[in-house]
C-alpha positions in Angstrom: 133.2 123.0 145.8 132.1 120.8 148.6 130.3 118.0 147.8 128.1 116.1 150.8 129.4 112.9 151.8 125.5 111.4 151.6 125.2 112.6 148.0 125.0 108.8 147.1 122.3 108.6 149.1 120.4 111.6 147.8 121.1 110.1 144.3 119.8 106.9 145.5 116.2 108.9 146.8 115.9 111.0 143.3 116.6 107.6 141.7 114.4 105.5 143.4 111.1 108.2 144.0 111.7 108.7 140.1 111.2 105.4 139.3 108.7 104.0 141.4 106.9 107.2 142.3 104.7 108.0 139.0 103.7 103.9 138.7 102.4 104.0 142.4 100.3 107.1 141.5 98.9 105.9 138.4 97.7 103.0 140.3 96.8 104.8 143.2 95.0 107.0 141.2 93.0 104.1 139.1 92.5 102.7 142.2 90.2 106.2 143.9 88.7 106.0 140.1 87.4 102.3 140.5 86.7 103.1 143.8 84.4 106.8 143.4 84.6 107.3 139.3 81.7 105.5 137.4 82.5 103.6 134.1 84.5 100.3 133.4 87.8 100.0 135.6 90.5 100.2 133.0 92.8 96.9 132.3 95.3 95.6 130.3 96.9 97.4 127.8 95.1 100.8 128.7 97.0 100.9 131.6 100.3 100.6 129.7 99.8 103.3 128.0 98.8 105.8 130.5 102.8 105.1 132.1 104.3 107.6 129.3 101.9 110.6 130.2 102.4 108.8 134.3 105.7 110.0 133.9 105.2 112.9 132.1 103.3 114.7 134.6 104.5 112.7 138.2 108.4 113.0 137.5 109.0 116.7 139.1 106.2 116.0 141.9 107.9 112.7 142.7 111.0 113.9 142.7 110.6 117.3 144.8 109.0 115.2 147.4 112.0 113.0 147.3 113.9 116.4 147.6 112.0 116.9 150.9 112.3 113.4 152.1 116.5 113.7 151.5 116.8 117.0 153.8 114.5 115.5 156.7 116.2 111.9 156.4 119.8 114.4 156.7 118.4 116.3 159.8 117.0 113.8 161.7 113.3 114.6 161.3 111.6 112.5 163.8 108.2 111.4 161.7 110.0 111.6 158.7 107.8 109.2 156.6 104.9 111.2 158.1 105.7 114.8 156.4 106.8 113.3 153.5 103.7 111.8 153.0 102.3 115.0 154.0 103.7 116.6 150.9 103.6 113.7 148.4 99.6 114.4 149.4 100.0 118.2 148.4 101.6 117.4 145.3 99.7 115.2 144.3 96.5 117.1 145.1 98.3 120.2 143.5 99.1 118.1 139.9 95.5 116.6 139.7 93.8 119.9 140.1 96.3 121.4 137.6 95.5 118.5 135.2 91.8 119.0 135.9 91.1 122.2 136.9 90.5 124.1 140.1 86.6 124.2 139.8 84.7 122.5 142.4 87.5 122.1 145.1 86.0 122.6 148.2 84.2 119.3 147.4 85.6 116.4 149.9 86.2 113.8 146.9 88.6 116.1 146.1 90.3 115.5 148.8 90.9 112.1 147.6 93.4 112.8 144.7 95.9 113.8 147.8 96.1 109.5 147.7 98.1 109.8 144.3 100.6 111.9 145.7 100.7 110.3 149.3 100.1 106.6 148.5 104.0 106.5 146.9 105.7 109.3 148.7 104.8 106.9 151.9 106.0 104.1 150.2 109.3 105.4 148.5 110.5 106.9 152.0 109.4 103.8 153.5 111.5 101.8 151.3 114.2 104.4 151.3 114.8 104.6 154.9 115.4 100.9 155.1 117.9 100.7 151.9 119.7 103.8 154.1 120.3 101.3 156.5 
């Protein structure tokens, strides 16, 4: 079996969306709540404990967007950082509605909860391309 000579760097991208990925959603997400939710913005040790179910339910999203960003970064995809954002928004629009539920969709503030997939896949393929480097 053949194995890729970039595989460290796919590593490196599973590794560091993995990581970073489900942290920059949960405050991503907080951050659309503060923003359009109503209540008291959530500090301090709540936040610590929302990382365990964080990574619970934004590990396989995280990662299969750094899935897609490691085949566009190894074809040459001009706009990379641009569809992988594009997909870190699906997913993350896919994972809140599962975690929610599907009623009311069509409503725009829905539209929102693509940040918590967007916001980090931007930033993890931002930061990936330059460690490539």
């Amino acid at each position: 079996m053949r194995q890729s000579v970039r595989a460290p760097q796919a590593t490196a991208r599973l590794v560091l969306f993995g990581v970073l990925g489900p942290p920059l959603g949960l405050a991503t997400g907080l951050g659309v709540l503060a923003l359009v939710g109503p209540g008291q913005p959530m500090a301090g040790i709540g936040i610590l404990v929302l990382l365990i179910p964080t990574y619970f339910l934004g590990l396989v999203p995280a990662l299969v967007t750094a899935l897609i960003d490691t085949v566009l970064a190894e074809r040459g995809t001009p706009r990379r950082m641009l569809w992988t954002t594009l997909a870190g928004a699906a997913c993350g629009f896919i994972l809140v509605a599962a975690a929610i539920g599907y009623s009311g969709l069509i409503r725009p503030l829905w539209l929102a909860w693509g940040l918590v997939g967007a916001a980090p896949a931007a930033i993890c393929s931002w930061l990936a391309g330059r460690l490539a480097r």
